[in-house]
Residue, then its C-alpha position, 0 to 999 in steps of 0.5 A: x500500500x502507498x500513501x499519497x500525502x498532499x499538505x495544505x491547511x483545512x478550510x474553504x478560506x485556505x483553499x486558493x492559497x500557494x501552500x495548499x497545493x498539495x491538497x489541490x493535487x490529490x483532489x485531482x488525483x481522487x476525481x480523474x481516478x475514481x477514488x471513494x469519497x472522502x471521509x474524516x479519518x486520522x487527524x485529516x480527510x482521506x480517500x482510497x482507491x487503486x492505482x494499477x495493481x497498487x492500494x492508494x489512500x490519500x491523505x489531506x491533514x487536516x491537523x493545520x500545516x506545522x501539524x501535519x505530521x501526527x495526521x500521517x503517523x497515524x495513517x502509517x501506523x494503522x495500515x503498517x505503512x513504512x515511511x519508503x512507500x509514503x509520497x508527501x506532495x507540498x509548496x516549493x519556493x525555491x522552484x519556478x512555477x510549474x517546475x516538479x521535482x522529486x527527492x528522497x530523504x534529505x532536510x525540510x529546507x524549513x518548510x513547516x509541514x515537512x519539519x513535522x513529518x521529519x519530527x514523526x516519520x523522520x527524513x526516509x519518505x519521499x516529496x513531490x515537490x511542487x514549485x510556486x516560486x518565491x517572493x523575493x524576499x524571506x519577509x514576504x514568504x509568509x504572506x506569498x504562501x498564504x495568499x490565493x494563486x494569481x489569475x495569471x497562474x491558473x494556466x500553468x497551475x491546471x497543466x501541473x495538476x492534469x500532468x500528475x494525474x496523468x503521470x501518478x501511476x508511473x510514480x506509483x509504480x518507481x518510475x519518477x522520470x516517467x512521472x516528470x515527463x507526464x508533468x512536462x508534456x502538459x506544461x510545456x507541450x511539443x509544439x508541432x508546426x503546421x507550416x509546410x517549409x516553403x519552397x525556394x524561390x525558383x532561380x530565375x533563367x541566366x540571361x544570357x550575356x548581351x552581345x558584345x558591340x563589335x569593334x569598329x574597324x580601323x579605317x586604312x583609307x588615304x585622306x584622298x580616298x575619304x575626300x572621294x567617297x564624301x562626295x559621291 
């Protein structure tokens, strides 16, 4: 069995925000895929179904971000679910928007929902991470992330989601580059030209080189002979 972890906070005021992503995530996962309803359990809102030959629950904690740790420990104690085959999907500043990484292990890089799985599970799961780009600056972080995602966004933000639902399988299944393929198809699709190249201009003919004037010919007559033939 894998848990498919998505981080956010609970409630319809948090919705929109950049940190909810995760939650936006296995919504489409659970709608595109036909998993259960979801239903109150564990600290938060979980949802189960089949991903090929693989048990999936989703979990959304709904335990508030810097708490989502206990939510996930009692998910994985109840089913006996090792923190390997745990998937957390979370916000990345430090990635552009519509950028997805994957990473294994490691530190929480500060991220509030990440320092509390550390603190129950530790660092051995696995993340999707997701990017929402940064602020700019680390006094405007809080706000970026608590704040809905932009008008501008929405485009880039429906090709993420539909890419990992198109690719969550393969990532069920260990092949994360499969899944990041999935993703970048959607997000930055081959463009396929439906312009035929143009012909070259057709070479016009050579001309044909004008004939050369012919060279007047010495006159070899004698002042004489010229005097004559002037007045004939």
């Amino acid at each position: 069995m894998k848990i498919l972890v998505g981080l956010g906070n609970p409630g319809s005021q948090y919705a929109g925000h950049r940190h909810n992503i995760g939650f936006m995530a296995m919504d489409r996962i659970a709608s595109d895929h036909g998993f259960g309803p979801w239903r109150a359990k564990f600290n938060g809102d979980v949802s189960e179904g089949r991903l090929g030959a693989d048990k999936v629950l989703l979990l959304k904690p709904t335990t508030f971000m810097n708490d989502s740790g206990r939510s996930v420990q009692a998910a994985c104690a109840f089913h006996k679910v090792a923190p390997a085959d745990v998937i957390v999907f979370h916000d990345e500043l430090d990635l552009a928007p519509s950028k997805v990484r994957l990473k294994t292990g490691g530190g929480h890089a500060g991220h509030n929902g990440l320092r509390s799985i550390h603190a129950h599970l530790g660092p051995e799961y696995d993340r999707v991470r997701l990017g929402i780009g940064h602020p700019g600056h680390k006094d405007r972080v809080a706000g970026y992330v608590l704040h809905d995602f932009a008008k501008a966004d929405q485009e880039w933000l429906d090709d993420v989601m539909r890419g990992i639902s198109d690719g969550i399988g393969q990532l069920i299944d260990g092949h994360g580059d499969k899944f990041l393929n999935a993703i970048a198809l959607r997000a930055a699709p081959p463009r396929s030209s439906t312009t035929k190249p143009g012909k070259a201009p057709a070479s016009a003919p050579a001309s044909s080189p004008a004939p050369s004037e012919a060279a007047p010919q010495e006159d070899t007559r004698s002042a004489l002979e010229r005097l004559k033939d002037r007045f004939r």
